[in-house]
C-alpha positions in Angstrom: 0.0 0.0 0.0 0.8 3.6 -0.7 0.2 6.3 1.4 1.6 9.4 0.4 1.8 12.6 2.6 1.7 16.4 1.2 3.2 18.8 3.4 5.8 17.9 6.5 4.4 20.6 8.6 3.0 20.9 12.5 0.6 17.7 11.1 2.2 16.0 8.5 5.8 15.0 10.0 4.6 13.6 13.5 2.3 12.2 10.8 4.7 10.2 8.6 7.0 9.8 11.9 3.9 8.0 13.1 3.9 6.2 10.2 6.7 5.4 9.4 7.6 3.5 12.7 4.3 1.3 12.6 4.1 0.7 9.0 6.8 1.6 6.9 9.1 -0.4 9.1 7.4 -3.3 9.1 6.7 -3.5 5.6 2.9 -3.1 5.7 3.2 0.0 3.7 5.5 2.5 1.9 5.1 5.8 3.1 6.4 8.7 1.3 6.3 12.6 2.3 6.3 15.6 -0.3 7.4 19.1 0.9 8.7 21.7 -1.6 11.0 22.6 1.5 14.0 20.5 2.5 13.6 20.6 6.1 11.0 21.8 8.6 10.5 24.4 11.2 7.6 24.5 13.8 5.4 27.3 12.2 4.4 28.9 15.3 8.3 29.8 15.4 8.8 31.6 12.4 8.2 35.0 14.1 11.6 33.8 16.0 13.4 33.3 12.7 12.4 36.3 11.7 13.8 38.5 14.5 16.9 36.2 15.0 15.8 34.6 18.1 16.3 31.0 16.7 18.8 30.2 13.7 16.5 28.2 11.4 19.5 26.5 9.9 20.7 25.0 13.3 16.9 24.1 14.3 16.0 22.8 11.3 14.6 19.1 11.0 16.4 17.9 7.7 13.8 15.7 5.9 15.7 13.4 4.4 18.0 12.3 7.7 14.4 12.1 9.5 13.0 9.9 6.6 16.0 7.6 7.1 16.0 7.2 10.6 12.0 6.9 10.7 11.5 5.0 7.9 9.4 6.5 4.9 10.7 8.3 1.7 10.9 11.8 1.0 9.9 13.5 -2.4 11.0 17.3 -2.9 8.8 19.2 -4.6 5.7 21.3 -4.7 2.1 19.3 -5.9 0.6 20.8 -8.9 -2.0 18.5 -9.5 -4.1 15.9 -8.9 -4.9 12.7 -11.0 -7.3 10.9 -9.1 -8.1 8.6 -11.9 -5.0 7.4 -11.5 -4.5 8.0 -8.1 -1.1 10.1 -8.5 -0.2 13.5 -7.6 2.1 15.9 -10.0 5.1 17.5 -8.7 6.3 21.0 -10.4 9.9 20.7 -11.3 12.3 21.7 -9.1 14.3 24.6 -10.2 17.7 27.0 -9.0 17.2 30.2 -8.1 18.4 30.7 -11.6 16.1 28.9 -13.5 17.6 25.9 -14.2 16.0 22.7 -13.9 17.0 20.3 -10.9 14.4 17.6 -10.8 11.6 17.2 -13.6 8.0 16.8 -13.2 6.7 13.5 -11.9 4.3 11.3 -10.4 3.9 10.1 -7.5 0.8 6.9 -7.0 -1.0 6.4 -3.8 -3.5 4.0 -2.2 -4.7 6.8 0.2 -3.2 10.5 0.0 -3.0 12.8 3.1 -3.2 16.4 2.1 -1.7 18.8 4.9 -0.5 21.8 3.4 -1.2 24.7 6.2 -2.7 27.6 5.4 -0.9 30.9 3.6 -2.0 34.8 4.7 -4.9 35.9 3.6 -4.2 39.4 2.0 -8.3 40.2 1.0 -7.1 41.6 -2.4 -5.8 44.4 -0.7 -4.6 46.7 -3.0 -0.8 46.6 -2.7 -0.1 44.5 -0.3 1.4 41.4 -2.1 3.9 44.3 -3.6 4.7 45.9 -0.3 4.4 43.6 2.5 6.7 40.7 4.0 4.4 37.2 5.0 5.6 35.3 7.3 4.1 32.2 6.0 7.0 30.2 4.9 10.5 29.7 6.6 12.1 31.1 3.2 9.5 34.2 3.9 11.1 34.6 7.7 14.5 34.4 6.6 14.0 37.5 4.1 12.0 39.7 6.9 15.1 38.3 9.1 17.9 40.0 6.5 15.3 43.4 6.0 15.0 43.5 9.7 18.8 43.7 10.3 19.4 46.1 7.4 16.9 48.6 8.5 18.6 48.3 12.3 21.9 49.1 10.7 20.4 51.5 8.9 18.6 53.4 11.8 22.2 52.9 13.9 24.3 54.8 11.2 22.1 57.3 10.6 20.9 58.2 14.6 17.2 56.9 13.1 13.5 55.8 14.1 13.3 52.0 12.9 9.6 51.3 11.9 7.4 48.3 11.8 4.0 47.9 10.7 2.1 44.6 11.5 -1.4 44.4 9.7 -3.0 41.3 12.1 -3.4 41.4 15.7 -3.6 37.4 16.0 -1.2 35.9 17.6 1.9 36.4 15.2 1.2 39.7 14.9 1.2 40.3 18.7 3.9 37.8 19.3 6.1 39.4 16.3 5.8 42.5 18.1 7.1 41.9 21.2 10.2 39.8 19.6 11.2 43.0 17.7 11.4 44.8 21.1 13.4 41.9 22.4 15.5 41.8 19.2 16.2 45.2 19.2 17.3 45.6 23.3 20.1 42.7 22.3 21.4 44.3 18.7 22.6 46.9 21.1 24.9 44.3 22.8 26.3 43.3 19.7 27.5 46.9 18.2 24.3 48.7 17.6 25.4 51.4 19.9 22.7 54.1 19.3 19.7 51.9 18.3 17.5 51.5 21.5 14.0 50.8 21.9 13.2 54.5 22.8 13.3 54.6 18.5 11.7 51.8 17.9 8.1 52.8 16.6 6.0 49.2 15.9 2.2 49.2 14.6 -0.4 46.5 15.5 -3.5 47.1 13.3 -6.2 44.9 14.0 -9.7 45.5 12.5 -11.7 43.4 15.0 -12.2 45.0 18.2 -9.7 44.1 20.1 -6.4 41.9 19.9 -6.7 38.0 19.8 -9.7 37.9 18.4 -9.6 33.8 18.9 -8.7 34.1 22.0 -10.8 35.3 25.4 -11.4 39.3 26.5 -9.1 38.6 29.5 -6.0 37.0 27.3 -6.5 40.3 25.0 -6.9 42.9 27.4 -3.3 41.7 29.4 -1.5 41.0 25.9 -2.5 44.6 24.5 -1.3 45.9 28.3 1.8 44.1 27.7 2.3 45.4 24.5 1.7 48.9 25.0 3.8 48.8 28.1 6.9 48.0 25.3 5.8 51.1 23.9 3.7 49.2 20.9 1.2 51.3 19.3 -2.1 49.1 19.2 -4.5 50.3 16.7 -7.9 48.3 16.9 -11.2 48.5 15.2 -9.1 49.7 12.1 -9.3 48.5 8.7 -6.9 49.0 6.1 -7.7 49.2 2.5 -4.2 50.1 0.7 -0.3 49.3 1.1 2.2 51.2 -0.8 6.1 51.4 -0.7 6.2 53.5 2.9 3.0 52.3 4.6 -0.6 51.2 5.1 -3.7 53.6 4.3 -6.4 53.0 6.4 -10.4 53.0 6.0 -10.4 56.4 7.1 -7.5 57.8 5.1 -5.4 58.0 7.5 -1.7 57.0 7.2 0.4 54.2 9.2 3.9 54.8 7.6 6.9 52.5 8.5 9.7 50.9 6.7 9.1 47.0 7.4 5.7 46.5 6.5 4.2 43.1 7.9 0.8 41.1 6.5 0.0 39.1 9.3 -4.5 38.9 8.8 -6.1 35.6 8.4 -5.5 32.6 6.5 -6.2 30.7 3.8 -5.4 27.6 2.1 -2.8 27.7 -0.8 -4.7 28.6 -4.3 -3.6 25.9 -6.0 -5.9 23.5 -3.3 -9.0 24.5 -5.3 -7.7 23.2 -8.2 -7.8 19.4 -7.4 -11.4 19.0 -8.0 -12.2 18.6 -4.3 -14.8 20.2 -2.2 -13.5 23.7 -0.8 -14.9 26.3 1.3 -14.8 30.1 0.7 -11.3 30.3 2.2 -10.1 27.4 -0.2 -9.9 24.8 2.5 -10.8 21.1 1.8 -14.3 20.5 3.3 -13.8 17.0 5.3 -16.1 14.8 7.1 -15.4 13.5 10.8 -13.2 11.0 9.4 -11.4 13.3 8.0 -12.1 12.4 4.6 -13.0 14.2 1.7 -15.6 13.4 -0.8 -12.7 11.5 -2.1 -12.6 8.3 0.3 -9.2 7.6 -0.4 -8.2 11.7 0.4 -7.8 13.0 3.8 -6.9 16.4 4.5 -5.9 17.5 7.9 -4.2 20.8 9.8 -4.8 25.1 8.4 -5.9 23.3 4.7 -8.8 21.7 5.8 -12.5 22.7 7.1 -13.5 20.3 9.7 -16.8 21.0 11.5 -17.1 20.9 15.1 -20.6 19.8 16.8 -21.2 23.3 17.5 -21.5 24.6 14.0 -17.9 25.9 13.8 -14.9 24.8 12.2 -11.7 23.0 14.3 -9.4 26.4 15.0 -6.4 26.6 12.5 -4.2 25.6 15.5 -0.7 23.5 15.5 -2.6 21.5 18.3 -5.1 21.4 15.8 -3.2 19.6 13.5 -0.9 17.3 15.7 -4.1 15.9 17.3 -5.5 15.1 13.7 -2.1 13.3 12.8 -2.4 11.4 15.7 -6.3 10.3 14.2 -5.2 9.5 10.8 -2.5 7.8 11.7 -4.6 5.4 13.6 -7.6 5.7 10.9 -4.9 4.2 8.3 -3.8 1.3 10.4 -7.2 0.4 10.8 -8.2 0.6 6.9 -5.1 -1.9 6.9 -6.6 -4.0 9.0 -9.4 -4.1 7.7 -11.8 -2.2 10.8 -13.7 0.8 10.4 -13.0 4.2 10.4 -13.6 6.5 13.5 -14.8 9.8 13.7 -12.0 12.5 14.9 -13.0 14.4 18.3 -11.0 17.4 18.8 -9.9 18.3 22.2 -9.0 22.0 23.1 -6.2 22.4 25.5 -6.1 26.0 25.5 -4.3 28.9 23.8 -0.8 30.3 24.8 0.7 33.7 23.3 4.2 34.6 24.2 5.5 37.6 24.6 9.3 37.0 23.8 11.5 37.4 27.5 8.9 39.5 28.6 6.2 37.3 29.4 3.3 34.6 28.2 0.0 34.5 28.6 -3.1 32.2 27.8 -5.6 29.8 29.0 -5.6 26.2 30.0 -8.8 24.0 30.1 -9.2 22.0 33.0 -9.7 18.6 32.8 -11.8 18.3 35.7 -14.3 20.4 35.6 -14.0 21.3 31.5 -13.3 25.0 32.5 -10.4 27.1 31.7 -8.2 29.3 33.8 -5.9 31.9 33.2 -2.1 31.8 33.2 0.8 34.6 32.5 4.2 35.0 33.3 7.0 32.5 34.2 4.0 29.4 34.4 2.9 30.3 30.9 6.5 31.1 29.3 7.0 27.1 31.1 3.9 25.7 29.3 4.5 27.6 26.1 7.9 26.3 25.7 6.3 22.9 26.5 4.8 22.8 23.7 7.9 22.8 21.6 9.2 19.7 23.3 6.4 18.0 22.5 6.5 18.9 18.8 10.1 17.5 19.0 8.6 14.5 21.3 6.4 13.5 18.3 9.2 13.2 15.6 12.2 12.7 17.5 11.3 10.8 20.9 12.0 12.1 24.1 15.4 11.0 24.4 16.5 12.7 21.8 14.5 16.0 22.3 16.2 16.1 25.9 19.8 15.4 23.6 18.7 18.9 21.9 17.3 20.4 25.0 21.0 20.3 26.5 22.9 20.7 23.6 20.7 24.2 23.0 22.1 25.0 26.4 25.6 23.9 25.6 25.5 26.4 22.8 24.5 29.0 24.3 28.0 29.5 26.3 29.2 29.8 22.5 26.9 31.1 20.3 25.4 34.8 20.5 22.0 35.2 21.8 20.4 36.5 18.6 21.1 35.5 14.8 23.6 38.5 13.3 23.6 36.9 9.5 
């Protein structure tokens, strides 16, 4: 049997892990993961590649040593298509940064395909912002913002200067963005950025809901916009903006929010090319699924940002990594079980609570309770803990724990000889 796997993000890499050590290893099936990158990075990190707070080159998971160690296979490239008379999926070729041509098309056949491509920012056809505005929706994407960022801090050092940031999104990369760019800032002066201090720092949150966090509760909002503002973060709420051009936003009103980094950070969507397939999609281009996962497509499952799974209560599962890593976890079983010839059962999903952190500063979030199926609050040093928990865990799920306590110490080790932020 082949099962082939699309994307080796927060869902699809515990997913072939998973996979790979219950059924590629014993020969019950070949397994096989296609990512256009070559190595992963939790997403809910990129807005610490993009300020230098982790180096995504040392903290990368390299597919191809993971597929070898876990055993499945791993395809590079990005799916362009979908033959499901067939039952394969097309790869674009591979190209340099040149132009030339590294790997061809091809095909890839599957007995069951799992689609689990996470979600891209959802510009609205604003005018000019896909000409203006840094995403931070890909690790290539966080690496740019990560060389502009420095620039512009060099810049603003040389010439005694404000540095700017916009951030269109008050979710929680926005808000979490923001408070790293503070952080980042305050350590640049260690390393030689003598007159570039936070007192010149000007960063924009523009949110047009209400309030910050609009996923999150009133109480989680109020204490992260309080945090924020406390950095000296200008929070702009209840503001919609309806133009970007080269030195800022234009909002609903007129009025300007200039800055030299400009940052798209406002809802999601699934990757254009998703609506193409011939499946089932929702307005946002996600891949309408049933409780098992499946699309209309018995032998397709989506899972993770790309898919639209509805909850009991009308709404969809939240675009979550905890989202995603509990649907791995489903499908993973779901698979075994078409192997074995049992029925399929119905995914439950199980909400643990939301954390937001606020770089050194602090963390904040909810936890539900177990007990009584409430929530409390949580901030400072007990939710930095449990954010940072939830890390180890991703590494738990692809590495094991005695290798993710292997990293754990040897991120410590290099800390006596590495700097504390990312200079290149």
């Amino acid at each position: 049997m082949n099962i082939v796997v699309v994307g080796g993000g927060a869902g699809g890499l515990p997913l072939v892990t998973k996979l790979g050590k219950t059924l590629g290893k014993r020969g019950k099936a070949k397994i096989t993961l296609v990512d256009a990158s070559p190595s992963h990075i939790w997403k809910p990190r990129f807005h610490e590649v993009a300020t230098g707070a982790i180096d995504s080159d040392l903290d990368a998971v390299d597919y191809r040593a993971h597929a070898h160690q876990n055993h499945y296979n791993f395809a590079k490239g990005r799916m362009s298509g979908l033959d499901r008379d067939k039952k394969d999926i097309i790869l674009e070729p591979v190209m340099t940064s040149t132009g030339q041509e590294i790997l061809p098309e091809r095909r890839i056949p599957y007995d069951y395909l799992v689609i689990t491509v996470g979600s891209l920012g959802n510009d609205f056809n604003t005018t000019g912002v896909r000409d203006h505005c840094l995403f931070l929706d890909t690790r290539e994407q966080a690496d740019r913002f990560h060389e502009r960022f420095l620039n512009h801090c060099s810049n603003a050092d040389y010439y005694n200067d404000t540095l700017s940031v916009a951030i269109v999104g008050g979710g929680a990369t926005g808000v979490e963005l923001a408070a790293e760019i503070h952080h980042a800032v305050g350590l640049l002066k260690l390393y030689g950025l003598k007159a570039l201090d936070r007192s010149r720092l000007q960063v924009h949150v523009i949110e047009a809901g209400p309030r910050l966090l609009p996923a999150l509760s009133e109480q989680i909002a109020s204490a992260a916009q309080v945090e924020l503002e406390n950095l000296g973060v200008k929070v702009h709420t209840a503001t919609m903006v309806k133009e970007a051009d080269e030195q800022g936003f234009i909002t609903g009103d007129g009025e300007r929010i200039d800055a030299a980094l400009l940052v798209w950070a406002a809802g999601i969507k699934a990757p254009d090319v998703v609506g193409q397939w011939g499946l089932q999609v929702n307005r946002i281009n996600q891949l309408v699924v049933d409780p098992n996962l499946q699309t209309a497509d018995a032998a397709i499952f989506a899972m993770g940002d790309c898919c639209a799974c509805e909850l009991a209560a009308g709404k969809n599962v939240p675009p979550r990594a905890q989202s995603a890593q509990q649907m791995a976890k489903h499908t993973a079983k779901n698979l075994q079980r078409i192997i074995n010839g049992q029925p399929l059962k119905p995914f439950t999903y199980r909400d643990h609570g939301s954390l937001v952190s606020l770089s050194e500063y602090s963390a904040l979030g909810n936890l539900m309770g177990s007990m009584r199926g409430g929530s409390f609050f949580i901030e400072g040093w007990l939710a930095r803990i449990m954010y940072i928990s939830l890390y180890r865990l991703h590494q738990a799920a692809i590495y094991g724990w005695l290798r993710t306590i292997m990293l754990l110490m040897a991120g410590r080790f290099n800390r006596l000889v590495r700097p504390r932020l990312k200079l290149h």
